[in-house]
NUVEX-230089 format. One record per residue (C-alpha): residue number from 0; residue in three letters; x, y, z. Coordinates in pm, whole numbers, plus 50000, padded with zeros to 5 digits. Layout:
BEGIN
<node i="NUM" aa="ALA" east="X" north="Y" up="Z"/>
...
//
This chain:
BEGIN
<node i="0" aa="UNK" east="08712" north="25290" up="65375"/>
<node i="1" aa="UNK" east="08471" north="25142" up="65163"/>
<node i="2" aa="UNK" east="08193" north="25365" up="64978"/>
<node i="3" aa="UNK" east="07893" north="25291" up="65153"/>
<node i="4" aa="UNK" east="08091" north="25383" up="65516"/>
<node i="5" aa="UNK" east="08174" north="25683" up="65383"/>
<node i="6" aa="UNK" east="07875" north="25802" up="65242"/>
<node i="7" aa="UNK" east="07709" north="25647" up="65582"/>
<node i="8" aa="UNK" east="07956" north="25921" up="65762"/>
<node i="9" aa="UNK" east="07853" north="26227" up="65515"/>
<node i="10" aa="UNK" east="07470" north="26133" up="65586"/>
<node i="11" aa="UNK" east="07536" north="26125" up="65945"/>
<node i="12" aa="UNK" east="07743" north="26398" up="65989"/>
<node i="13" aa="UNK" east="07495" north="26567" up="65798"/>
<node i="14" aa="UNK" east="07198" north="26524" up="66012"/>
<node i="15" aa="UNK" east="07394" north="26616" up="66361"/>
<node i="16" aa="UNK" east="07539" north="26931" up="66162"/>
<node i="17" aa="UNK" east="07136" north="27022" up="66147"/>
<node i="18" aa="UNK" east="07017" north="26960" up="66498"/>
<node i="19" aa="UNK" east="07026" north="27282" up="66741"/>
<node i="20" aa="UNK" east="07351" north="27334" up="66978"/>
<node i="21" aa="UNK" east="07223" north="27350" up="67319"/>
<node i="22" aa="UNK" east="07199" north="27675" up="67404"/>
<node i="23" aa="UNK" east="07045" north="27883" up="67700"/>
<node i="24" aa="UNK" east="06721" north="28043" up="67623"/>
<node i="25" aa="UNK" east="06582" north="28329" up="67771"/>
<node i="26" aa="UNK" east="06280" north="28616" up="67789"/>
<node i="27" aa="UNK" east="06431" north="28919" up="67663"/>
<node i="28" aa="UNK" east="06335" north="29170" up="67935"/>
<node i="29" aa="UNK" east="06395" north="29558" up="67903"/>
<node i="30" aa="UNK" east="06477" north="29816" up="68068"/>
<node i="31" aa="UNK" east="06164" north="29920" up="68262"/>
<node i="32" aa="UNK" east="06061" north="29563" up="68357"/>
<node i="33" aa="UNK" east="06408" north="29478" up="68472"/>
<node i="34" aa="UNK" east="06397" north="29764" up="68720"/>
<node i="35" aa="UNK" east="06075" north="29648" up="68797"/>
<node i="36" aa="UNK" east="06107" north="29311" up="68895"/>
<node i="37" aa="UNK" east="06419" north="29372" up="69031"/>
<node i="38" aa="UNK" east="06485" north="29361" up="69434"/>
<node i="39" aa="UNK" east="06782" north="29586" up="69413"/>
<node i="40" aa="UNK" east="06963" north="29788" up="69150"/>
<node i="41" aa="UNK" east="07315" north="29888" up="69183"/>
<node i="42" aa="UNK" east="07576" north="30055" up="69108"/>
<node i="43" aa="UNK" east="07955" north="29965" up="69224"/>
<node i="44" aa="UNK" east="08267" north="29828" up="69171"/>
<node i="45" aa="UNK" east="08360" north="29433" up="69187"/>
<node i="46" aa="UNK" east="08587" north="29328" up="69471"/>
<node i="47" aa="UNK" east="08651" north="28958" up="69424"/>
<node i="48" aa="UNK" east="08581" north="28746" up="69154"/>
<node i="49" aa="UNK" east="08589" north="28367" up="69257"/>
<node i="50" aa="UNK" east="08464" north="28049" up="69151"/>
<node i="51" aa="UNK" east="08404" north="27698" up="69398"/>
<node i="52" aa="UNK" east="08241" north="27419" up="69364"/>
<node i="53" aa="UNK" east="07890" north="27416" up="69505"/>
<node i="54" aa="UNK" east="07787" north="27271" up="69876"/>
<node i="55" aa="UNK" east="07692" north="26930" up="69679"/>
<node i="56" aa="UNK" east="08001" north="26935" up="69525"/>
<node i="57" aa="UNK" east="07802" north="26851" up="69204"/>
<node i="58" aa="UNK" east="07923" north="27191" up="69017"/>
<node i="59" aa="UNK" east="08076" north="27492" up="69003"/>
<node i="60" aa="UNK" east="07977" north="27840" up="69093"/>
<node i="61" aa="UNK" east="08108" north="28171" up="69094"/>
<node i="62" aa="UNK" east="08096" north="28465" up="69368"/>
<node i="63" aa="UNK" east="08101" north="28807" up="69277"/>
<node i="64" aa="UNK" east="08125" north="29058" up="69560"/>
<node i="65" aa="UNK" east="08069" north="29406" up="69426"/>
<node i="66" aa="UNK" east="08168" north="29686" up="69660"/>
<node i="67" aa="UNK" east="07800" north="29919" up="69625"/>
<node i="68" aa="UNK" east="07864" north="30281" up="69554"/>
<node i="69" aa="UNK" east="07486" north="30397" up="69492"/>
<node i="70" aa="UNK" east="07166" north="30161" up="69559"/>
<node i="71" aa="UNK" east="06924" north="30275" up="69262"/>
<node i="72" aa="UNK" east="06647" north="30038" up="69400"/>
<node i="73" aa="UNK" east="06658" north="29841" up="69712"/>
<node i="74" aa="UNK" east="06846" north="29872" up="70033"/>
<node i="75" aa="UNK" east="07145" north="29589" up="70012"/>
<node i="76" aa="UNK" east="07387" north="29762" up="70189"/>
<node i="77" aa="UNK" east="07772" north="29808" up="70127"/>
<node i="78" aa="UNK" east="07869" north="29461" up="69981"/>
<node i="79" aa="UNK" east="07639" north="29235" up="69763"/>
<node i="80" aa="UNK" east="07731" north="28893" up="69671"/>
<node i="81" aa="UNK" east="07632" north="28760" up="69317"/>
<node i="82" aa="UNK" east="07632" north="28412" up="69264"/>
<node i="83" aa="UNK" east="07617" north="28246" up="68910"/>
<node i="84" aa="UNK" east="07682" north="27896" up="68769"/>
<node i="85" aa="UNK" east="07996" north="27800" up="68627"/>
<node i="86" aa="UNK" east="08317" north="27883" up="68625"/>
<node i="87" aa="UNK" east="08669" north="27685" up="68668"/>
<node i="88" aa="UNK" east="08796" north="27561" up="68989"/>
<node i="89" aa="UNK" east="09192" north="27388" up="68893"/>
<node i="90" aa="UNK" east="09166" north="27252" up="68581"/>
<node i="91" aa="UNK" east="08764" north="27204" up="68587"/>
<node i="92" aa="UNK" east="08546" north="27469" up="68415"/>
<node i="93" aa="UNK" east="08206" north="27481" up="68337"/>
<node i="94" aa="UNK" east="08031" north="27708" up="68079"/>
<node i="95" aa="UNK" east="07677" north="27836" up="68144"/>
<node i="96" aa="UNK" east="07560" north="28028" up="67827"/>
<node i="97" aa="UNK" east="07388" north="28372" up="67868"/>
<node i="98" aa="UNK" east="07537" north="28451" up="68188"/>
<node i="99" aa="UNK" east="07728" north="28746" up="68265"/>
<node i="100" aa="UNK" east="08106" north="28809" up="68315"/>
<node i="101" aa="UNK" east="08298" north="28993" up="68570"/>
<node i="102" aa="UNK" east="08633" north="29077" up="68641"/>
<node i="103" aa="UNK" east="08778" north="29251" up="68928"/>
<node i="104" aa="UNK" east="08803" north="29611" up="68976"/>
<node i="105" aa="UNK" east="08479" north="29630" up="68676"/>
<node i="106" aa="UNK" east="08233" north="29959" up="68729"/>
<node i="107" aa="UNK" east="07905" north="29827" up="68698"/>
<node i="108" aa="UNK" east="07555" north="29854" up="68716"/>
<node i="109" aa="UNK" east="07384" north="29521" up="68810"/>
<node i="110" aa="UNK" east="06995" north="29460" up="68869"/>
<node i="111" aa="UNK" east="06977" north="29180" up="69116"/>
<node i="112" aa="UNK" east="06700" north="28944" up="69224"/>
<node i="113" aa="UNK" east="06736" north="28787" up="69623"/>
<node i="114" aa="UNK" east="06828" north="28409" up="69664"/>
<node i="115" aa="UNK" east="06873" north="28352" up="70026"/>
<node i="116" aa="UNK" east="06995" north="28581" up="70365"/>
<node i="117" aa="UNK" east="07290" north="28733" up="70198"/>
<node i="118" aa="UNK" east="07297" north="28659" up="69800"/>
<node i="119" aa="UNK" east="07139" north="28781" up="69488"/>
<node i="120" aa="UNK" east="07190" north="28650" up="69152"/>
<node i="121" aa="UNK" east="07151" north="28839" up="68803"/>
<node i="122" aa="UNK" east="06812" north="28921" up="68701"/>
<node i="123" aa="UNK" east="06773" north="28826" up="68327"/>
<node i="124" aa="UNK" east="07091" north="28689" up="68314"/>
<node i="125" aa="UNK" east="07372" north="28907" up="68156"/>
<node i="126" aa="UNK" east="07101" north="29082" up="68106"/>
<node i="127" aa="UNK" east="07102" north="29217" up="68453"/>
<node i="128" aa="UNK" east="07443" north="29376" up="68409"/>
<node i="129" aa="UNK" east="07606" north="29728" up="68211"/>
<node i="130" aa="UNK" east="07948" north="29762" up="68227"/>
<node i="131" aa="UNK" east="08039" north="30117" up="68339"/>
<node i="132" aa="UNK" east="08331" north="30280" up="68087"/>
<node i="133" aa="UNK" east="08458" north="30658" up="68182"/>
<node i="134" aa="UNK" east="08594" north="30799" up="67882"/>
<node i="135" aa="UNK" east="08643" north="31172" up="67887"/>
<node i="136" aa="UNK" east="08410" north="31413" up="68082"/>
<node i="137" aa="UNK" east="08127" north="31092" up="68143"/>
<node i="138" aa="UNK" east="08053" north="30754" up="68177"/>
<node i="139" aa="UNK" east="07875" north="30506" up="67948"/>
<node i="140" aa="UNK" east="07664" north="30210" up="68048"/>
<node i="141" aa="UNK" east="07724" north="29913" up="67767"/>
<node i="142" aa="UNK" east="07532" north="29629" up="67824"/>
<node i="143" aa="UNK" east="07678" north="29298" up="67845"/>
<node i="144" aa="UNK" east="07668" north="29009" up="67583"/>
<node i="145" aa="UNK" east="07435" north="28789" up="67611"/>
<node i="146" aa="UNK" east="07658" north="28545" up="67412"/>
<node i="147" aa="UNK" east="07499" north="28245" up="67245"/>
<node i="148" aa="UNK" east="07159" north="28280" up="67459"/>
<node i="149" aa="UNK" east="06854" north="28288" up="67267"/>
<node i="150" aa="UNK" east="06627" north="28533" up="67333"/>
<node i="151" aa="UNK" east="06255" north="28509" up="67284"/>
<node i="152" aa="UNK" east="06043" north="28832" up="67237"/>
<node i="153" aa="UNK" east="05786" north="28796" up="67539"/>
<node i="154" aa="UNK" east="05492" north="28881" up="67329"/>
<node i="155" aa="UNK" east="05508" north="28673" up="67031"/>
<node i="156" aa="UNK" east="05733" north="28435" up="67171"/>
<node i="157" aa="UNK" east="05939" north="28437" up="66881"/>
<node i="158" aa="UNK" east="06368" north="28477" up="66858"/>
<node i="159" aa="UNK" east="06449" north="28810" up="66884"/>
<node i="160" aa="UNK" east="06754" north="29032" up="66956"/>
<node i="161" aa="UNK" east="06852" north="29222" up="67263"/>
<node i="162" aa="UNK" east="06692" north="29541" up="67234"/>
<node i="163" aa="UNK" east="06986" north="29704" up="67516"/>
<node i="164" aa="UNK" east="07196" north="29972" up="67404"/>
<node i="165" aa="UNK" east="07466" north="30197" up="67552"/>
<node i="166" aa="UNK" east="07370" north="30460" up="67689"/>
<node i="167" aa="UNK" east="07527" north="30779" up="67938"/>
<node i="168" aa="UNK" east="07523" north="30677" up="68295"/>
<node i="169" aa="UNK" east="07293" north="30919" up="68404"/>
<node i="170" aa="UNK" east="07039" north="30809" up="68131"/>
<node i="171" aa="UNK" east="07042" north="30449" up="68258"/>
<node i="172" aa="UNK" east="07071" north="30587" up="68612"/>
<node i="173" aa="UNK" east="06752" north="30817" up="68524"/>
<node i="174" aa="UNK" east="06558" north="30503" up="68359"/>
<node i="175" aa="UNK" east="06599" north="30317" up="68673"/>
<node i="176" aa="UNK" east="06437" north="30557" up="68893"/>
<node i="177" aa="UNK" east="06128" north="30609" up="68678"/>
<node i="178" aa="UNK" east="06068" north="30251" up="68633"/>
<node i="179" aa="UNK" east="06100" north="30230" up="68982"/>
<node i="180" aa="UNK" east="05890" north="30550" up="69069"/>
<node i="181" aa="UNK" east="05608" north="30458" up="68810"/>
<node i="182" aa="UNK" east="05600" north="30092" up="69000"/>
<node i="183" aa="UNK" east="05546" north="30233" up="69301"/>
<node i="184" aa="UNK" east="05282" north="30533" up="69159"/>
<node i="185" aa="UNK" east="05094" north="30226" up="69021"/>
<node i="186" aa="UNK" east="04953" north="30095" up="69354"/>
<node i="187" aa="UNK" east="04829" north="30357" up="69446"/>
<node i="188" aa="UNK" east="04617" north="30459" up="69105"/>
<node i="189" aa="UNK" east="04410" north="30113" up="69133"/>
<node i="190" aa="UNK" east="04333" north="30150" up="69493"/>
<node i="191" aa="UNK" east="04188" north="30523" up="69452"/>
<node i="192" aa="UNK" east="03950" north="30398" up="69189"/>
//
């Protein structure tokens, strides 16, 4: 290898090294707006976990039925199915950053926007989901990983951190209904003045 090839391979390797990955990028949303915007919350208990390819056949997606236990917000009856992209059908997998996972027989609590008759999909991303651990006496909520996303503080619009923590069950539980109480109080305040 002569010099100037290599050095022509250090300057080039160099200058990919410093371009951005591609990465999913996201709002970071908390608590109170999740609930919010949300069509349903739930909590349950995931049934089936299973990836396909898509209608098109174009890519993979992955079903997530989650056996409802208590509907904090919303009325989606018994089952709801979750649908996400990616996921590996044979020996074909694809990746979406920022999305949640599941596995089956997972306690969670998911907030869930509608897409169609029958489906929802993740509000927020793995945003949208806490993973329900019992240990002892109660239960925790721990938020899921947002991976590699980046998230981008909706004010200033600059890269922030997740600003979820883990909390009891009941406090989540409790946050979810005033969110969802104070959204429906706020209605009626404008109209009365």
């Amino acid at each position: 290898m002569s010099i100037r090839h290599a050095v022509r391979t250090v300057v080039l390797a160099t200058l990919l090294g410093g371009l951005p990955v591609g990465a999913t990028t996201m709002l970071r949303a908390d608590l109170p707006q999740m609930a919010q915007t949300s069509d349903a919350v739930v909590q349950g208990v995931v049934r089936r976990v299973q990836s396909r390819w898509s209608g098109d056949k174009q890519r993979i997606v992955t079903d997530v039925e989650i056996q409802v236990t208590e509907a904090l917000k919303g009325q989606p009856g018994g089952t709801v199915l979750v649908t996400q992209p990616g996921g590996r059908v044979g020996d074909i997998g694809q990746v979406v950053s920022g999305l949640a996972s599941f596995s089956e027989g997972e306690e969670v609590v998911v907030f869930l926007e509608k897409r169609g008759a029958s489906a929802f999909q993740l509000s927020g991303m793995a945003q949208g989901k806490y993973q329900v651990k019992r240990t002892g006496p109660g239960a925790m909520a721990v938020p899921a990983s947002t991976g590699d996303a980046v998230l981008i503080d909706p004010k200033t619009r600059q890269e922030t951190v997740s600003n979820a923590k883990t909390v009891t069950l009941e406090e989540l539980k409790a946050s979810v209904r005033a969110a969802v109480q104070a959204q429906q109080a706020a209605p009626a305040k404008k109209g009365s003045k």
